[in-house]
C-alpha positions as CSV (number, residue, x, y, z in Angstrom):
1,X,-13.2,17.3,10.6
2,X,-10.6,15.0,9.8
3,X,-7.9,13.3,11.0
4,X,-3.9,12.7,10.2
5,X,-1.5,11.1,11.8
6,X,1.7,12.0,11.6
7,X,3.5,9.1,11.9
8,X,1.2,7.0,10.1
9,X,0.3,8.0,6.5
10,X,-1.8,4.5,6.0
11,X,-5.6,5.6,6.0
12,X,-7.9,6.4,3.6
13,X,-6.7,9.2,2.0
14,X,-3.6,8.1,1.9
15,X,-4.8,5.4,-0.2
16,X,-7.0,7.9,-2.7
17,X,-3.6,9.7,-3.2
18,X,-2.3,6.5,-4.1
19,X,-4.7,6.1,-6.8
20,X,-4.1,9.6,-8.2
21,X,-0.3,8.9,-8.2
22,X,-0.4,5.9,-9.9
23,X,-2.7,6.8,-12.5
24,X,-1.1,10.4,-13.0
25,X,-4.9,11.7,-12.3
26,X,-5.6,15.0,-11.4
27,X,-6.3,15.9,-7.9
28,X,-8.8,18.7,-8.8
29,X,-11.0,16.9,-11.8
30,X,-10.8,13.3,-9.7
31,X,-12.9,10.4,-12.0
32,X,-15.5,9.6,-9.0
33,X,-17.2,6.8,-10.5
34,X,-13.5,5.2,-11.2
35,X,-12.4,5.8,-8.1
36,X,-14.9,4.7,-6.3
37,X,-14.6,1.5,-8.2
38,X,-11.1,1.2,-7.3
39,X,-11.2,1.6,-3.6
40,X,-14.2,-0.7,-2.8
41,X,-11.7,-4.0,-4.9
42,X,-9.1,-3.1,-2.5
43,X,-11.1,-3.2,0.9
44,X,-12.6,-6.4,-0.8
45,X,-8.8,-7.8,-1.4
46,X,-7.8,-6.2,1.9
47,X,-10.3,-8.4,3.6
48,X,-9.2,-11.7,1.7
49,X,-5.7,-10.6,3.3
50,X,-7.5,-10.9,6.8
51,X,-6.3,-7.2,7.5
52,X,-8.1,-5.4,10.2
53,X,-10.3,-2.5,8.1
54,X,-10.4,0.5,10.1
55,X,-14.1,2.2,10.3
56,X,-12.4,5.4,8.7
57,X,-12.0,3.4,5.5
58,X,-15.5,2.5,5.6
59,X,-16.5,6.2,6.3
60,X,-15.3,6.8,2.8
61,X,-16.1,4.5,0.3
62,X,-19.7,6.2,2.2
63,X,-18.4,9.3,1.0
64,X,-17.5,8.4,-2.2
65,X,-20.8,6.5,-3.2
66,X,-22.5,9.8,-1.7
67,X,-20.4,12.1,-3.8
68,X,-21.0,9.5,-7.0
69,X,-25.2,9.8,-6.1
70,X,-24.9,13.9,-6.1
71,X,-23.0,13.4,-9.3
72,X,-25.6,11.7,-11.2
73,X,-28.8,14.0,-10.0
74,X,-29.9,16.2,-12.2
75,X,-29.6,19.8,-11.4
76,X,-32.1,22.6,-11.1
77,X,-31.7,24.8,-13.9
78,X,-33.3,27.6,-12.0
79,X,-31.0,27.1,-9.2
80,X,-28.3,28.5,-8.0
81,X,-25.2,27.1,-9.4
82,X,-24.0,24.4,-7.0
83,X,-20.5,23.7,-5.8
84,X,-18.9,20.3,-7.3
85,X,-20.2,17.7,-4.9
86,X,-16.4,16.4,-5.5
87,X,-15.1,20.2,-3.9
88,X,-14.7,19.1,0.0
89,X,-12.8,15.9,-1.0
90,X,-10.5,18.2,-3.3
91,X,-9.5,20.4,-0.5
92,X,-9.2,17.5,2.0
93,X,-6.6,15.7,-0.3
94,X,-4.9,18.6,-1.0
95,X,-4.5,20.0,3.0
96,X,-3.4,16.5,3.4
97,X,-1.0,16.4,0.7
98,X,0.3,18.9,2.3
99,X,1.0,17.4,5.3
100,X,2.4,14.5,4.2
101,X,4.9,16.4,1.9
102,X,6.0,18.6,4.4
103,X,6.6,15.4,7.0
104,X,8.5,13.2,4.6
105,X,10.8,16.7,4.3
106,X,11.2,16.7,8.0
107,X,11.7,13.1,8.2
108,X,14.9,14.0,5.4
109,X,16.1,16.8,7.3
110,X,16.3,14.6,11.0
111,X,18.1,11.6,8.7
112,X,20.6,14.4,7.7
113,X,21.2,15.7,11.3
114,X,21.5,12.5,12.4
115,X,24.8,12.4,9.9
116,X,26.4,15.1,11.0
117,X,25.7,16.1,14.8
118,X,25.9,13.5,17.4
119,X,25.1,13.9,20.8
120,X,27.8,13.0,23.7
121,X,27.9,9.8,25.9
122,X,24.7,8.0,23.3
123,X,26.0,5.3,22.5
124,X,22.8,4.4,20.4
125,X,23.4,7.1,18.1
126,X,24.8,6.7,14.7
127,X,28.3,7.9,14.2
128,X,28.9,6.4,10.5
129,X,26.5,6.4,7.3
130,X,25.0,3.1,6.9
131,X,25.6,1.5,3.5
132,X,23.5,1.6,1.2
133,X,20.2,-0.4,1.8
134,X,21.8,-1.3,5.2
135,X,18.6,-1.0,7.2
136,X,16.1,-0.7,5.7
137,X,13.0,-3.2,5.1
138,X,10.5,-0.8,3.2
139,X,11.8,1.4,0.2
140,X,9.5,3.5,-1.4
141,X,6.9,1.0,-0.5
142,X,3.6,1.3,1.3
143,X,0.8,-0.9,1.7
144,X,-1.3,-0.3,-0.7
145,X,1.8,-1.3,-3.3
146,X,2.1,-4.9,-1.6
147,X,-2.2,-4.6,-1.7
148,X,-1.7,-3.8,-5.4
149,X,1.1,-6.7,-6.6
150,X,-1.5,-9.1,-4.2
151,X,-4.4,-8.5,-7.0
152,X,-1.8,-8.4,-9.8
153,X,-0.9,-11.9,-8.7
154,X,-4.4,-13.2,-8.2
155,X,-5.3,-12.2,-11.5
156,X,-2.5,-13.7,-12.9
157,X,-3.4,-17.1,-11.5
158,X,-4.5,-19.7,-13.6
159,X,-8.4,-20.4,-13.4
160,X,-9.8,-23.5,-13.1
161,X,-13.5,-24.0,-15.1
162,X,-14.4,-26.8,-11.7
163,X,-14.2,-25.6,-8.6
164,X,-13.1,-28.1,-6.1
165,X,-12.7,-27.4,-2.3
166,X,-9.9,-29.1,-1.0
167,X,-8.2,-28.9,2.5
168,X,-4.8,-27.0,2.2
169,X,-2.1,-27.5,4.7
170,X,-0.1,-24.6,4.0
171,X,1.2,-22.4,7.2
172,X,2.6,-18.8,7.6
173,X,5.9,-20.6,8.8
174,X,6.0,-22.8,5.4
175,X,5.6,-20.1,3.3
176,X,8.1,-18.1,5.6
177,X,10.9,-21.0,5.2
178,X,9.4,-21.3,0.9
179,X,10.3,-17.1,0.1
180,X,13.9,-17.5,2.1
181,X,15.2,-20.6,0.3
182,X,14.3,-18.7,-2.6
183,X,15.9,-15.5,-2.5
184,X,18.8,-17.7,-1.0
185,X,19.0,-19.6,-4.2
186,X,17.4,-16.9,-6.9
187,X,18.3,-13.9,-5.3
188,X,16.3,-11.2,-5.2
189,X,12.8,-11.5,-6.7
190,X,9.0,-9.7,-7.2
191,X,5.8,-11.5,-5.9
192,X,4.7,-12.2,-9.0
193,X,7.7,-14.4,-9.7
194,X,7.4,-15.9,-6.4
195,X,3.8,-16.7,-6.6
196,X,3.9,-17.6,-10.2
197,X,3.7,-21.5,-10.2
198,X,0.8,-21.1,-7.2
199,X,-2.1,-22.2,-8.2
200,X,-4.2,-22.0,-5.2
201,X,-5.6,-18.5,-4.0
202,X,-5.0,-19.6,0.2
203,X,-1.5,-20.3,-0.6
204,X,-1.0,-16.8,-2.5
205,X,-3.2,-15.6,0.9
206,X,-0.7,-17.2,3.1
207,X,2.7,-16.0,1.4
208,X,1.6,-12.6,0.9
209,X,1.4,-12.9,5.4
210,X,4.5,-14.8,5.1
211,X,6.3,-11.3,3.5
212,X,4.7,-9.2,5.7
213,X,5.7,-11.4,9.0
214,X,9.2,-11.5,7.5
215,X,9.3,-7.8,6.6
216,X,8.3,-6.8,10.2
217,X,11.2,-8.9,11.6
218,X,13.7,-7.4,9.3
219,X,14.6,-10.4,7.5
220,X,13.9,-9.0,4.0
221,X,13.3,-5.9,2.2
222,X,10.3,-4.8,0.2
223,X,10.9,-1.8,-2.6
224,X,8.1,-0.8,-5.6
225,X,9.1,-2.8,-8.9
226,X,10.4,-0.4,-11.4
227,X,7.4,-1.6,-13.6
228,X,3.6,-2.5,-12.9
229,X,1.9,-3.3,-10.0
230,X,4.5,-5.9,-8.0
231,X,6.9,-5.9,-5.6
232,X,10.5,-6.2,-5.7
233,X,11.9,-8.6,-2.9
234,X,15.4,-9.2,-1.1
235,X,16.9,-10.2,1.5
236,X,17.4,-7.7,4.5
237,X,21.4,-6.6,4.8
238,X,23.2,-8.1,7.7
């Protein structure tokens, strides 16, 4: 058994699905041992982020290693022929596919409604289509996007040959106060423009929170780069 949440799509398959969409893989012939790779560097980079790691994403980079182990056993010849140890992950990401297709439609559909039938004596309700972008803090963005600009960036980081430890003073509130002056100034940015004369990982750490904090508020709005693994960045609309 497993389990979705509707109004939630940010768990571990969701993330596997990620994978396969970026990479244009397919679903039913999924590269294990790549896979695998890939989701144990982002719970590594989603503990230098200081993010709470469910025990469901632990459950399956298990599963993954365990599919990855059944994958390199040889097989009985005299056997019968075995089912693809990758078969029960298949069909779960599929079914859940599924589900997250169908709920994204329904989520359309009540957006729509919400346009053209309004209920009496609410005043709440909206009676005239936003403009566009009005509203909205995370376009086409999830996660695992902002999880994916965050390595982009500390790979692009320039690598010192001596490591020194040094005692950095940087806050969330800085680096909240740093990212507004500069879409104020510049406009709207990616993180690896903002981050790209940072030349320490905590301060990278710390603005990376900074976006999230701010994003949360409502103060700007995240939306996938066109190209690559970043972010684009903006200010929220009044």
């Amino acid at each position: 058994m497993y389990r979705v949440k509707l109004t939630e799509f940010e768990g571990p398959l969701d993330l596997l699905l990620f994978f396969i969409r970026r990479d244009e893989l397919e679903i039913e012939d999924i590269p294990i041992s790549r896979i695998t790779r890939e989701f144990l560097d982002y719970l590594h980079v989603m503990a230098q982020l200081d993010l709470e790691i469910a025990g469901d994403f632990i459950v399956m980079a298990a599963t993954l290693m365990q599919i990855k182990v059944r994958m390199l056993l040889p097989r009985d010849e005299n056997a019968e022929e075995e089912e693809d140890p990758r078969a029960e992950l298949v069909r779960r990401l599929i079914e859940y596919k599924k589900f997250k297709e169908i709920s994204q439609q329904m989520g359309t559909l009540e957006e729509e409604q919400r346009k053209v039938y309004y209920r009496k004596f609410f005043a709440a309700d909206m009676h005239d289509q936003p403009a566009p972008g009005e509203g909205e803090t995370l376009a086409d963005v999830s996660l695992f996007n902002l999880i994916a600009a965050f390595r982009s960036a500390m790979d692009h980081m320039p690598r010192k040959v001596v490591h020194e430890v040094t005692l950095s003073d940087v806050s969330v509130d800085e680096q909240m106060s740093f990212v507004l002056d500069f879409l104020r100034v510049r406009g709207a940015t990616t993180l690896l423009t903002l981050v790209s004369h940072m030349t320490e990982k905590v301060r990278i750490i710390v603005t990376v929170i900074a976006l999230l904090e701010l994003t949360k508020n409502k103060v700007i709005a995240l939306a996938a780069a066109a190209t690559g693994d970043d972010v684009a960045i903006r200010l929220a609309a009044a």
